[in-house]
C-alpha positions in Angstrom: -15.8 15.6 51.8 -13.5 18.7 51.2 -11.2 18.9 48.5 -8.1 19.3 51.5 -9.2 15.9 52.8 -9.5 14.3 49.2 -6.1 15.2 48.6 -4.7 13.2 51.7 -6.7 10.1 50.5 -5.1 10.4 46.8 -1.6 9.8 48.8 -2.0 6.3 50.7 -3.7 5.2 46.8 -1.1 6.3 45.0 1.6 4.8 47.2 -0.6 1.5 47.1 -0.6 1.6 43.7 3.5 2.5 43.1 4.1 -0.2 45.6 1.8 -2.8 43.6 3.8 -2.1 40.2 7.1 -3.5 41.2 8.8 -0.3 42.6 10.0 -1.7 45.4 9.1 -5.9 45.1 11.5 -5.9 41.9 14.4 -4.6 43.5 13.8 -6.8 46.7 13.4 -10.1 45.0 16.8 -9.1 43.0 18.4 -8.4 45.9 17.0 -11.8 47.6 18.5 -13.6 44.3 22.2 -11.9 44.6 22.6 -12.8 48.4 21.6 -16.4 47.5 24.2 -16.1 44.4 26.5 -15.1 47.2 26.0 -18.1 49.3 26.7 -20.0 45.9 30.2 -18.6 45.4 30.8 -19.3 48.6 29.9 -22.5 49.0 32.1 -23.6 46.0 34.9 -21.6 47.5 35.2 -23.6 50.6 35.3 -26.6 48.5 38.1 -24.6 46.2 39.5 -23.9 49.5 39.6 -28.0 50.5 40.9 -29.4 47.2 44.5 -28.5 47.7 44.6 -30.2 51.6 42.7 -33.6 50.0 45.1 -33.7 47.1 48.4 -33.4 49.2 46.7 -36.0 51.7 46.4 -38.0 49.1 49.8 -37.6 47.3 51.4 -38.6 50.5 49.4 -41.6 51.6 49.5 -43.6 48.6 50.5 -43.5 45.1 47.8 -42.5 43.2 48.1 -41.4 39.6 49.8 -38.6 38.9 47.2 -37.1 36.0 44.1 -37.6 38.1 45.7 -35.3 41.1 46.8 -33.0 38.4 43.3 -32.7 36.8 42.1 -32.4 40.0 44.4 -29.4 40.5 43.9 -27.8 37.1 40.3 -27.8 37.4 40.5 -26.2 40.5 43.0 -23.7 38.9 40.7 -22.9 36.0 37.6 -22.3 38.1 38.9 -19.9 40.7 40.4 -18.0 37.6 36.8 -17.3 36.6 34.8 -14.6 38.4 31.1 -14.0 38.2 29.6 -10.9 39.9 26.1 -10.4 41.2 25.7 -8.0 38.1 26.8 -11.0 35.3 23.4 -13.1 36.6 22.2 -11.6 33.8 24.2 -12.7 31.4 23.7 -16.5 30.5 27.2 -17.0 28.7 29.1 -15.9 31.8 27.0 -18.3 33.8 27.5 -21.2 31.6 31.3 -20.2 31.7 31.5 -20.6 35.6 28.8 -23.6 35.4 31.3 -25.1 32.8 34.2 -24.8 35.2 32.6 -26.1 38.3 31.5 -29.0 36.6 35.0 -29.7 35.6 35.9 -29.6 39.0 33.2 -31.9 39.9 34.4 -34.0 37.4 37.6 -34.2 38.0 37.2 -34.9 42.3 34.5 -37.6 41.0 37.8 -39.1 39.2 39.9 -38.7 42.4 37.3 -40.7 44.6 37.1 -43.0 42.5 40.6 -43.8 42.7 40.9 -43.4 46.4 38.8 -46.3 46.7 41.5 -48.5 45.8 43.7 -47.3 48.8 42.0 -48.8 51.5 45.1 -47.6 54.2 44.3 -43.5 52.8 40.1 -44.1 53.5 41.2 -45.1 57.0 43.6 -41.8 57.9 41.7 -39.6 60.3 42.8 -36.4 58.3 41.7 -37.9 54.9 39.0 -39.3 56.2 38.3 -35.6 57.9 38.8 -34.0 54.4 36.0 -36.5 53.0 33.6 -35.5 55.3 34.6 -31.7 55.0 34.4 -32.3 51.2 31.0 -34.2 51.1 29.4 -31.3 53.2 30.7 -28.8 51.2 29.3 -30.8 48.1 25.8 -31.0 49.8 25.8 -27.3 50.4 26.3 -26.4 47.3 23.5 -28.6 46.2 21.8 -26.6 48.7 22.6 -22.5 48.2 22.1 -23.7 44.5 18.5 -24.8 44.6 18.0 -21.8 47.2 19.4 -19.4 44.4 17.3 -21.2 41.9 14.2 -20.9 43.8 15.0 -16.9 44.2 15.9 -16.4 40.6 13.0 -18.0 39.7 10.5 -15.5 41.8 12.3 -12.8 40.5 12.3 -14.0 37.4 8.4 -14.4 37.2 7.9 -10.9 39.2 9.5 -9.1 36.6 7.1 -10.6 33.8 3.8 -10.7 35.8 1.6 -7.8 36.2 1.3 -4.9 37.5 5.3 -5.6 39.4 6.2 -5.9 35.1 5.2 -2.0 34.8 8.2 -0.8 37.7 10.7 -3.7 36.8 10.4 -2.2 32.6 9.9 1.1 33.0 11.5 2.3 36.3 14.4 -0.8 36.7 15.0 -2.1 32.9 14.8 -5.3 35.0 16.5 -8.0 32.8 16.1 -11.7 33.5 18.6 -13.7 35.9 20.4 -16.7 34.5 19.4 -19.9 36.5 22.0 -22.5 37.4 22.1 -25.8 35.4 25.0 -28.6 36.2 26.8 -28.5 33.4 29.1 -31.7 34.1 29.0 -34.2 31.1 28.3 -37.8 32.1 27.7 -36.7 35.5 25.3 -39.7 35.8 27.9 -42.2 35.2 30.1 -43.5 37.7 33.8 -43.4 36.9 35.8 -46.2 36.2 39.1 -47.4 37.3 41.3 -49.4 36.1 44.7 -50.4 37.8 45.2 -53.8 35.8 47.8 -51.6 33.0 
């Protein structure tokens, strides 16, 4: 073997090894975990985006209480007000802040449904009844893009702490971890009650 035609073998070896220590897997898997945060966002804005059609559906069908609709609507408010770029995933307080709001938004529509039930003419309108269903999709795709960001965080997550892809994501990305999302929404297990007998 001549030296020329060792040094073309030393090239494909050296790639192979660059491209087993995270060079390029790191920044892939990140970029995986940000376009799932991305269906995230806008999962819960389509269901930002519904709230304000089911509330006035509801304010004109029947007279529900007045301070459920208007937690309903504050929640809503609250949570668009807070913003959480790709580039905060790393940050776990910022997370929890938009986890927080979202939950109270969750919170709030689990309030709203609850009282609907007692308004048996507004379950049978064809444009509330079009809003649930609009509304409960939207709820179990956000169930969804959440586990899928999860899922990605969670490879990305080990990559950048398993060897050899922990030598690229240290030394060539100062890869930091991502921020998984956790609901958030107290006494989310308990069904709300309502009580019209005041």
């Amino acid at each position: 073997m001549t030296m020329r035609s060792a040094r073309w073998m030393i090239v494909p070896v050296a790639a192979l090894s660059l491209s087993a220590c995270g060079i390029n897997s790191v920044p892939t898997k990140e970029e995986a975990a940000k376009a799932k945060w991305a269906n995230v966002e806008a999962a819960y804005q389509r269901r930002a985006d519904l709230i304000p059609n089911l509330v006035e559906t509801a304010k004109g069908a029947a007279k529900i209480e007045q301070a459920t609709l208007e937690s309903v609507i504050q929640a809503r408010a609250s949570a668009t007000q807070i913003k959480l770029t790709a580039d905060d995933l790393e940050d776990p307080a910022k997370v929890q802040a938009f986890q927080q709001a979202q939950g109270n938004v969750t919170g709030s529509l689990s309030r709203l449904l609850a009282t609907v039930e007692q308004y048996p003419d507004l379950k049978s309108q064809g444009r509330f009844a079009d809003l649930m269903t609009q509304l409960e999709g939207t709820e179990n795709r956000i169930n969804v893009t959440i586990q899928d960001y999860n899922n990605a965080v969670q490879d990305y997550n080990t990559t950048i702490r398993t060897f050899p892809d922990i030598i690229g994501a240290k030394i060539v990305h100062g890869a930091k971890p991502m921020t998984p999302y956790r609901a958030v929404t107290p006494n989310a297990n308990v069904a709300p009650k309502v009580d019209f007998g005041q």
